[in-house]
RODO-2510 file (C-alpha; in nm, 4 decimals, decimal comma):
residues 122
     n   res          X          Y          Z
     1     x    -4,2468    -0,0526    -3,4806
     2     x    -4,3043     0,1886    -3,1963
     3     x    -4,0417     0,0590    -2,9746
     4     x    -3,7982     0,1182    -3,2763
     5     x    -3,8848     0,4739    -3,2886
     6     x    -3,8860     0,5048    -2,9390
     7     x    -3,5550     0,3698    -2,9213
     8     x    -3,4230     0,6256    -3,1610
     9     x    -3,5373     0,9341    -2,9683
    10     x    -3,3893     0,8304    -2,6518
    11     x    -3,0593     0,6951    -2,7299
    12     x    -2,9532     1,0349    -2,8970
    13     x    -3,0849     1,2667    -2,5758
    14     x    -2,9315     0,9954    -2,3156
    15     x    -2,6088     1,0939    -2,5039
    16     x    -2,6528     1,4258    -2,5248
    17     x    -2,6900     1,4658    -2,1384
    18     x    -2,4265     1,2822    -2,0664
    19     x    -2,1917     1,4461    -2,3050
    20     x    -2,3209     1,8008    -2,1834
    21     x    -2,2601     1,7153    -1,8040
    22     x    -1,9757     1,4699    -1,8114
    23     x    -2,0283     1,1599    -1,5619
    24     x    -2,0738     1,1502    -1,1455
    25     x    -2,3658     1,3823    -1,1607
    26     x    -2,3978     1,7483    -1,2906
    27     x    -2,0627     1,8492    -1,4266
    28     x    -1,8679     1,9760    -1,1202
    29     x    -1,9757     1,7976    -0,8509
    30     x    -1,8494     1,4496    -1,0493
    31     x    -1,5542     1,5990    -1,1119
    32     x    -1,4950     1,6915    -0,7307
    33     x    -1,6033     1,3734    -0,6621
    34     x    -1,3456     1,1805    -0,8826
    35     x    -1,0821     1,4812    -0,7293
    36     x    -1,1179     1,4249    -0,3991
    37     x    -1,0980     1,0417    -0,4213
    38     x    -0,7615     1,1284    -0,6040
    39     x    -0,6210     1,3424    -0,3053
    40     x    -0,6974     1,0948    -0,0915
    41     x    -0,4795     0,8364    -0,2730
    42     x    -0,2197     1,0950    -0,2408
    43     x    -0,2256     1,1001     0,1017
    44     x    -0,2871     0,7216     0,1712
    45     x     0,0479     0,7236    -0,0637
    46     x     0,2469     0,9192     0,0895
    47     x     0,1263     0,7512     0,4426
    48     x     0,2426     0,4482     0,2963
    49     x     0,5783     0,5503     0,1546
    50     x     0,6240     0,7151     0,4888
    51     x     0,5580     0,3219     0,6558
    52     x     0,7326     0,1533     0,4569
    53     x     1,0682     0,2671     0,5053
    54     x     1,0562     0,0740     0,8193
    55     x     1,0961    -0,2688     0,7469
    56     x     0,9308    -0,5178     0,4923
    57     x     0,5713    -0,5673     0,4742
    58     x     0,4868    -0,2043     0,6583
    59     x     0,2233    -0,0218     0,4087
    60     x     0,1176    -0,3008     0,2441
    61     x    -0,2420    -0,2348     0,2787
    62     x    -0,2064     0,1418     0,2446
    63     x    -0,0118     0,0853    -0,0287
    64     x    -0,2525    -0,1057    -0,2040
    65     x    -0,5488     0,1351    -0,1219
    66     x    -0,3624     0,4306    -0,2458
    67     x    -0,2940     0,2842    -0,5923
    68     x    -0,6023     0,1411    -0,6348
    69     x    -0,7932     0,5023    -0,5810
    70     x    -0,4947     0,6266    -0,8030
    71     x    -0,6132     0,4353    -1,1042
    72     x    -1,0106     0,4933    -0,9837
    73     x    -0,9299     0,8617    -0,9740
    74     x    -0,7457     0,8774    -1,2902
    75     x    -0,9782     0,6348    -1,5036
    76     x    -1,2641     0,8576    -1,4230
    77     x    -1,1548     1,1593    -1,4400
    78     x    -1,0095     1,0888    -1,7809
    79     x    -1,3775     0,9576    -1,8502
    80     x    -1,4991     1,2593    -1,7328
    81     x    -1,2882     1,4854    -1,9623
    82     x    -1,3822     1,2645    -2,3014
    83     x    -1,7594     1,3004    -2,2048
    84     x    -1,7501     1,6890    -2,2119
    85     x    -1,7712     1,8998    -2,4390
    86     x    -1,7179     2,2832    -2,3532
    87     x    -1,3960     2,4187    -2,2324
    88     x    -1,2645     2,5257    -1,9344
    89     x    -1,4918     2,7332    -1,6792
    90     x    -1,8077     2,6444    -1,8998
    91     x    -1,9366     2,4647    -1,5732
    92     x    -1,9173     2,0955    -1,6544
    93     x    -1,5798     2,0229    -1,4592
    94     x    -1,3078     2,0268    -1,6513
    95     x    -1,0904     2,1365    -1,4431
    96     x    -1,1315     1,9448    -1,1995
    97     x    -1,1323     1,6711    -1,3822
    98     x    -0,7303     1,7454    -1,4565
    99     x    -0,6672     1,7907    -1,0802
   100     x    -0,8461     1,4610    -1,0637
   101     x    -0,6275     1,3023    -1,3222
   102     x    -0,2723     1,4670    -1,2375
   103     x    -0,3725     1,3689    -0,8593
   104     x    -0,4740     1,0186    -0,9212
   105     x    -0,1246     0,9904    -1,1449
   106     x     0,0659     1,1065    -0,8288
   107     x    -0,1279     0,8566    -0,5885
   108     x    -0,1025     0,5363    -0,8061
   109     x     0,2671     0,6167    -0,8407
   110     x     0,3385     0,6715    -0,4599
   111     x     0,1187     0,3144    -0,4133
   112     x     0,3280     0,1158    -0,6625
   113     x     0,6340     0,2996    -0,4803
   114     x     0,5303     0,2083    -0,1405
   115     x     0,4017    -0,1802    -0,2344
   116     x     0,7349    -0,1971    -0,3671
   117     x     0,9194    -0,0977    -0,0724
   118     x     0,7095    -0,2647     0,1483
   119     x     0,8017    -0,5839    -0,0272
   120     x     1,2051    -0,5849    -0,0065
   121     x     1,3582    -0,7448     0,2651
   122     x     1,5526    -0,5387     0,4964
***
């Protein structure tokens, strides 16, 4: 009987903290977090988009890299944003959590791009 009432005062506080600070740590520095990793698949994009316009199979691993921190970026970002709560400038992120997911858009775009490229045959 104790472990059910136990049970019941943790699982709503566990919820509340992670609704009040989002996920990655304490609001903004998750949302940095999931941000930068986003840039960076914007960059390894456009690397490989830049590599692949010179013959088949050039990018391929920087292609894949970028999209798959594209969709990292993105997926958590957006996780980030459902968890929270307050608006914008409240302190939990938000904003950067839409950098995160308009930049991780962008780099999983330029990856797909660039794997495709880097698969035609010149």
């Amino acid at each position: 009987m104790s472990m059910h009432l136990l049970a019941g005062a943790v699982a709503p506080a566990a919820h509340t903290s992670l609704a009040a600070g989002g996920i990655g740590g304490s609001g903004r520095v998750g949302a940095t977090v999931f941000a930068v990793v986003a840039l960076a698949s914007v960059v390894v994009g456009g690397l490989a988009l830049s590599r692949s316009r010179r013959g088949a199979g050039e990018g391929r691993v920087q292609a894949l890299v970028a999209a798959a921190a594209g969709v990292v970026g993105l997926v958590l970002s957006a996780w980030h944003l459902a968890l929270t709560t307050e608006g914008l400038g409240s302190g939990q992120g938000r904003a950067g959590a839409v950098a995160g997911v308009a930049l991780g858009l962008i780099g999983a775009v330029l990856g797909g791009v660039a794997l495709a490229r880097s698969r035609r045959t010149a």
